[in-house]
N, C-alpha and C positions, 0 to 999 in steps of 0.2 A: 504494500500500500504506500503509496507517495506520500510524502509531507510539507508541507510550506512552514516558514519562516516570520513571524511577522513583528513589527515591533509594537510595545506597546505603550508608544505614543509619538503622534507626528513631530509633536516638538525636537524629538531625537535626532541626533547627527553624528557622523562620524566619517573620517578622514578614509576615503578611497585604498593611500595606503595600508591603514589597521583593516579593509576591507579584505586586503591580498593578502596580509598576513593572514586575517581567520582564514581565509578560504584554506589554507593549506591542509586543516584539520579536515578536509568535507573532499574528498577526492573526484565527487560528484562538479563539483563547483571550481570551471577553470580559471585560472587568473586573470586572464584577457577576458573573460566575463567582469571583472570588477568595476573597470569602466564604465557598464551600462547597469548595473546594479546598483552603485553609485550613481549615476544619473536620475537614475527610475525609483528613488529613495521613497516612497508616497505609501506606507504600511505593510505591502507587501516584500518584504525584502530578498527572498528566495522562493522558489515553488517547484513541485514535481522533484521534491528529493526523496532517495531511500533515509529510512527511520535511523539507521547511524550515522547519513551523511549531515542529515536536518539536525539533532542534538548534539553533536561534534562540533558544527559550526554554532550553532545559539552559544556552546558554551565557549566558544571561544570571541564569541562577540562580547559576551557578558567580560571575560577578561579584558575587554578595550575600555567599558565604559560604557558600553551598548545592550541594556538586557532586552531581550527577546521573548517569544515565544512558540514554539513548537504546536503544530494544529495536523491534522486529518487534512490531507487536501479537500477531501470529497466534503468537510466540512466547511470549505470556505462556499458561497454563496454566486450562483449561476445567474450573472446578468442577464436578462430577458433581450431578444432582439429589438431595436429600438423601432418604433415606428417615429417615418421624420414628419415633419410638420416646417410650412415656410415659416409660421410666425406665429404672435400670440399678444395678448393685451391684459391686463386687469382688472377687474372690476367689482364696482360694490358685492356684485352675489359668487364670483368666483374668477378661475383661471380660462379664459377662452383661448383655444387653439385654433390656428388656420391652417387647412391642407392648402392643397398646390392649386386647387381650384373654386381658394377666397371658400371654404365654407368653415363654420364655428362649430366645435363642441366646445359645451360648456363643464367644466368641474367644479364642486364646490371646493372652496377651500381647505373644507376637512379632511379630501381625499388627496392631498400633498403630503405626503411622508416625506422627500427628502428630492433637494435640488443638487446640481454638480453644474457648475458655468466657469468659465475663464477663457483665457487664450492658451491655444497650443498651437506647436510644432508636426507636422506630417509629414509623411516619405508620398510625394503626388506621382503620377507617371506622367510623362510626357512625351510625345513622341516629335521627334526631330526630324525633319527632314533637308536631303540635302542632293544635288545633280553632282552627276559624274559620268564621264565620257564610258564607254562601252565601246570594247574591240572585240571587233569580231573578223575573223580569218576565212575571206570568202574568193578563192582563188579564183584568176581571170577577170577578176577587176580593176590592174593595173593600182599602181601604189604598192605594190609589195603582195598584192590579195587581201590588206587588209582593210577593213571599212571601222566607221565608227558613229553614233549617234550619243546622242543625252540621254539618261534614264535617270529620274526620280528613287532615288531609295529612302527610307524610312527608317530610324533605330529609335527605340523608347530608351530615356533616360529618366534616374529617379533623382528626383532635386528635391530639397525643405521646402514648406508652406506654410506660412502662417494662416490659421484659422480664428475662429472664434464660435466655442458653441454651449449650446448648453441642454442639461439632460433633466428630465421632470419624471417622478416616480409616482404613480397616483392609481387610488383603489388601492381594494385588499389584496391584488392582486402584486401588486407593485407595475403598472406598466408603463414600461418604458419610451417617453416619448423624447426626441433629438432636435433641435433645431440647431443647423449646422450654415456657419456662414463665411465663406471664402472668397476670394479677388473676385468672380465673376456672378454672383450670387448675391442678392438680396432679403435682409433679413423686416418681415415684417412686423410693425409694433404698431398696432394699433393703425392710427391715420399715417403716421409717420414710416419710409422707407431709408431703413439704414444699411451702410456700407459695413466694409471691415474696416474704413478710415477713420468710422467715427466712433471712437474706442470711448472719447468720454461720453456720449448715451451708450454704449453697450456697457460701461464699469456701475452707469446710474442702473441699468437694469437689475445688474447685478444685487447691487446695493437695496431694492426693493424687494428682490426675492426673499435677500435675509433677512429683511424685516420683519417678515410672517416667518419663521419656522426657528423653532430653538437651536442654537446654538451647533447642535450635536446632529441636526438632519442638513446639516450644510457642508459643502466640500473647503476645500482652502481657497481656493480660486474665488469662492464666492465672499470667505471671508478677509482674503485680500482686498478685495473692492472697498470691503466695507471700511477694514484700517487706512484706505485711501497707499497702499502700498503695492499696485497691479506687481502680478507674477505673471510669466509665461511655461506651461507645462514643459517639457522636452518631449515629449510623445504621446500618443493617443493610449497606448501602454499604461504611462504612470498614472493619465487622466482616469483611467477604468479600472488600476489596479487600488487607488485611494477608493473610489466609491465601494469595491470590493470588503477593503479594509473597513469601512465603515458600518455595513451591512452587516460585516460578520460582530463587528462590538456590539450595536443595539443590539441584534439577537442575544449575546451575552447576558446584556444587559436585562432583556425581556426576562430571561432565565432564572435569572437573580433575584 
């Protein structure tokens, strides 16, 4: 049975290299992973180890300064697929959503369990194009036999993007709604059509989500907004491994 790693508590930090050092005990965990482990620091700190490699490393975390905890993978908690939504608005009676074709559902506000927004970092695909001569050897054509034309070739490239999105959990079901908004894309608010450029109404968004929901059904990203101190994620990764971590506390909590 695999195990995950988690910490327990986002406040925690610790230096990449005391990262390489623990890994030494976890033979599971390669060094040149520390880099993005380190990067992706957001609760979940390791996942999918064996039960010796997963306690080896905690406890050599715990030696840095970092204590840990040790979990059931299968007990961490299965993000729903998100359905996206262009946009959304506030109001006296609840949360209204807009699909792609301007229509509303409405939620009350009861049925928000827990929001996740900010800016991140994504791997996009692109694909590049570019002309180049074509020889082709076609004898008795004088020139040698050989002829030559343009042809179009195409290669996909993967480059960073800044995003900005944010995710809504709602019902007893928890379901996952996304509204996701990049260079070419428009994010709807109400009357108002916003870009990725105007980062101060999307940090005010922000900042009203967590108005309404205590403290502990909110991501960092959202509560960045609110200290007025914007973060940027490094990957969609650590965006979904923190709501992860989150999930699996309340339920803790619930237990308790």
């Amino acid at each position: 049975m695999p195990y995950a790693v988690l910490q327990m508590s986002l406040d925690q930090s610790i230096e990449r290299s005391a990262l390489e050092e623990a890994s030494v005990a976890a033979p599971a965990i390669a060094r040149g992973d520390c880099a993005r482990l380190s990067r992706e620091l957001f609760g979940v700190v390791a996942e999918n180890l064996p039960a010796d490699d997963a306690r080896a490393f905690s406890e050599a975390l715990r030696k840095h300064g970092f204590p840990t905890k040790v979990v059931e993978q299968d007990r961490l908690p299965a993000l729903g697929h998100p359905v996206k939504r262009s946009g959304f608005h506030f109001s006296d009676v609840g949360l209204k959503l807009v699909d792609g074709l301007q229509r509303e559902s409405t939620y009350p506000w009861s049925d928000l369990h827990f929001a996740a927004g900010g800016f991140l970092q994504v791997l996009a695909s692109r694909m590049e194009r570019s002309w180049e001569w074509d020889y082709q050897y076609q004898p008795g054509t004088g020139q040698g036999g050989v002829s030559r034309q343009v042809v179009v070739g195409q290669r996909e490239r993967l480059e960073r993007e800044d995003r900005f999105r944010l995710e809504l959990f709602l019902g007893d079901r928890l379901e996952r709604f996304r509204v996701d908004l990049d260079q070419d894309r428009l994010l709807f608010f109400g009357p108002h059509k916003l870009r990725l450029k105007n980062r101060t109404a999307l940090e005010e968004i922000l900042r009203q989500l967590g108005s309404v929901l205590p403290n502990d059904h909110v991501n960092q990203g959202i509560k960045a907004a609110q200290n007025r101190t914007p973060m940027v994620y490094p990957s969609e990764r650590a965006f979904e491994r923190e709501i992860v971590w989150h999930f699996h506390r309340l339920a803790e909590y619930s237990l308790s």
